[in-house]
N, C-alpha and C positions, 0 to 999 in steps of 0.2 A: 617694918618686917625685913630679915635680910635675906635679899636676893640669891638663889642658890646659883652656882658657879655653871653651871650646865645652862640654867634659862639664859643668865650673858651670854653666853658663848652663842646657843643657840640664836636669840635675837642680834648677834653682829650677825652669825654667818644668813641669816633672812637679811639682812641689808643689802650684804654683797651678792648674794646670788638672785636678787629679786630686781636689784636695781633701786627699789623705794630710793634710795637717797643719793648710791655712788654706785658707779658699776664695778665689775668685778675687778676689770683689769682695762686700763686705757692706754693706748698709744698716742707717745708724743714723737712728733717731727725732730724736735731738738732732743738730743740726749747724747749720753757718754757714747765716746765711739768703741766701748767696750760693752756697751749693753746691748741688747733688743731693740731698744724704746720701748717696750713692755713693760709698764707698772703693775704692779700689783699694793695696797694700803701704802702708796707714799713710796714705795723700794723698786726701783730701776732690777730688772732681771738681768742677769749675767749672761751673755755669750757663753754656748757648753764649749766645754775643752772633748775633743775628740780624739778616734788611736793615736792621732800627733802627737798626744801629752803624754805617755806610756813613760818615754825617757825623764819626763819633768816629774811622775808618779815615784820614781823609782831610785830616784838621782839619792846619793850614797848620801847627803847631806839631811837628807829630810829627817837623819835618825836625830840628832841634835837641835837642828830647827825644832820641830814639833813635838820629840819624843814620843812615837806611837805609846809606848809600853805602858805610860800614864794614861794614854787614852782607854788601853786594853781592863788597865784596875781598876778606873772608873764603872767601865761597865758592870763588873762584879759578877763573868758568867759565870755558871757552874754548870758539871757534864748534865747531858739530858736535855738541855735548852733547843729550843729553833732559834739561833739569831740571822739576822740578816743584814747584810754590807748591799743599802741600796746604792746605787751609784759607785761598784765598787771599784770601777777603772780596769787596771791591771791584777787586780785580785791583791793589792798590796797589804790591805787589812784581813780581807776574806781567811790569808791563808796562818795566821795568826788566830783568828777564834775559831780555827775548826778542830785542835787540837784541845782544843777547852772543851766544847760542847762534849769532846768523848763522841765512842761508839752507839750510845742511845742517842744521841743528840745529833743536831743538824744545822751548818753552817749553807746557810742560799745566798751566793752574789748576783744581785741584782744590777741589768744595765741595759741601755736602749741600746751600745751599740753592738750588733753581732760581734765584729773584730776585737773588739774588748773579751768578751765572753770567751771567744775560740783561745784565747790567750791563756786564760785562767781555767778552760778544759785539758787544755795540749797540759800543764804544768801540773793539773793534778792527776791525771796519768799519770804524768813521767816521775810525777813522786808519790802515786798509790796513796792519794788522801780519798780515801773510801767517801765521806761524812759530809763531800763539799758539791752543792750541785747549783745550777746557773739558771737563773730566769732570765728571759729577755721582756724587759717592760716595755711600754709606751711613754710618750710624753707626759701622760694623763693617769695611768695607770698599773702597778707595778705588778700585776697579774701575781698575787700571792691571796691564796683560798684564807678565808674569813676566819678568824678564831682560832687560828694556827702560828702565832707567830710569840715567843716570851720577849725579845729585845729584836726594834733595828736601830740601824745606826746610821747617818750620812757622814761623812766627812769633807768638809769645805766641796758639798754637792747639793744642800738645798738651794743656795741663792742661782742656782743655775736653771733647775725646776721651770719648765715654760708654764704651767698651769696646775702652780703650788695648791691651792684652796683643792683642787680633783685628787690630788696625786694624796695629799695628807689626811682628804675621807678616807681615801680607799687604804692606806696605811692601816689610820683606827679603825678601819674593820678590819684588817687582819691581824691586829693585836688578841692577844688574849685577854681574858678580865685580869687589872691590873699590870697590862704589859707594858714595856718601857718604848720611851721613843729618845735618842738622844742625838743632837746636835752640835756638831763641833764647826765653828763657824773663827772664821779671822777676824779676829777684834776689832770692828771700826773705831771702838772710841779712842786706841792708842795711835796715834801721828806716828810711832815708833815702828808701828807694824808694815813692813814697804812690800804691799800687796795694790796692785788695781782696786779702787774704791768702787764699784760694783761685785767685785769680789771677795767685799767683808759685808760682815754684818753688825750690828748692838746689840745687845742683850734685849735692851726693851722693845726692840724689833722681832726679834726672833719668839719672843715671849708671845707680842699680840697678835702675830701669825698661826702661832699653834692653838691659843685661844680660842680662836677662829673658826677652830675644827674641831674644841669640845675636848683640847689636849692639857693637861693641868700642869704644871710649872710645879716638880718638883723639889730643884734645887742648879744652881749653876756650880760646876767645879772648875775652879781658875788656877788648878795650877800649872795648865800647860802653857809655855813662852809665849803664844803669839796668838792665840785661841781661844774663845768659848766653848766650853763642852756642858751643852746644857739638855738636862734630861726632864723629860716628861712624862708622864699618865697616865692610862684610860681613863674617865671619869667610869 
């Protein structure tokens, strides 16, 4: 008989949150000196980037390194949506799909750090973006109300996540039925990509992480330069 995609997911995530076999997350002594030492399933957790990195967010290069605007057609919003830019730094994507969403619709940048957030308040003042409004999360939890939300999105911000398995429940429950989850992460498997290796990801990483939390592996779109942009499912 075959196994329905919801009972895996839910029998890994009893593994990890139970302990039966591995715990959730373990600390090791030795590790990158850009990590945590925080594992989570085999993946070393990244050091977060803080208001220091606003300039590195922002730098005039990023339009050709990464080309946002493929990131933006991936998404595929249309006005009337909730999306949300977790981890949105500077508000660099934020202020790009609020324009989209239109005046029914609703752009939220999500972020732990206040000084990030006041950034992206002071700027949509000072440019009257009615439609864009700031949550402040937890490490654990991105404080967005349950069954509210059509797309979020991170941007090279999950492998930084101190306590992904909590932060990516609480995601899928503020999905809508059928809402999207997508992932743009730096390509580890290209040698080419010259980013800190705690600060990429693989595909088949980022796949059995979302898994994990009962998120279904719609499709990866590769055609941004240096990126994974891979989206996901409510089941």
């Amino acid at each position: 008989m075959k196994r329905q995609p919801w009972i895996a997911a839910l029998a890994l995530a009893v593994v990890y949150t139970t302990g039966a076999q591995t715990p959730l997350y373990e600390q090791h002594a030795e590790h990158d000196p850009d990590g945590t030492g925080r594992f989570y399933m085999g993946r070393e957790i990244a050091q977060v980037m803080g208001p220091g990195g606003i300039l590195w967010l922002e730098r005039p290069e990023r339009e050709v390194e990464e080309q946002p605007q493929r990131v933006i057609d991936a998404l595929a919003i249309v006005p009337g949506q909730t999306v949300v830019d977790l981890g949105a730094g500077s508000g660099y994507y934020s202020f790009r799909i609020a324009p989209l969403v239109g005046s029914r619709g609703k752009a939220i940048a999500v972020d732990i750090e206040p000084a990030m957030l006041h950034v992206i308040q002071q700027r949509a003042e000072r440019e009257h973006v009615a439609n864009l409004v700031t949550i402040q999360s937890t490490a654990c939890d991105p404080h967005l109300p349950d069954g509210t939300v059509d797309i979020l999105f991170m941007v090279d911000v999950y492998h930084e996540l101190s306590c992904p398995y909590e932060m990516m429940q609480k995601v899928r429950a503020a999905l809508k039925p059928g809402g999207r989850v997508a992932l743009i992460e730096f390509r580890q498997e290209d040698p080419k990509v010259m980013i800190k290796a705690v600060h990429k990801m693989s595909e088949a990483q980022i796949i059995r992480e979302m898994r994990a939390v009962g998120l279904k592996h719609v499709k990866t779109v590769e055609t941004l330069p240096i990126q994974h942009l891979a989206i996901f499912e409510k089941n």
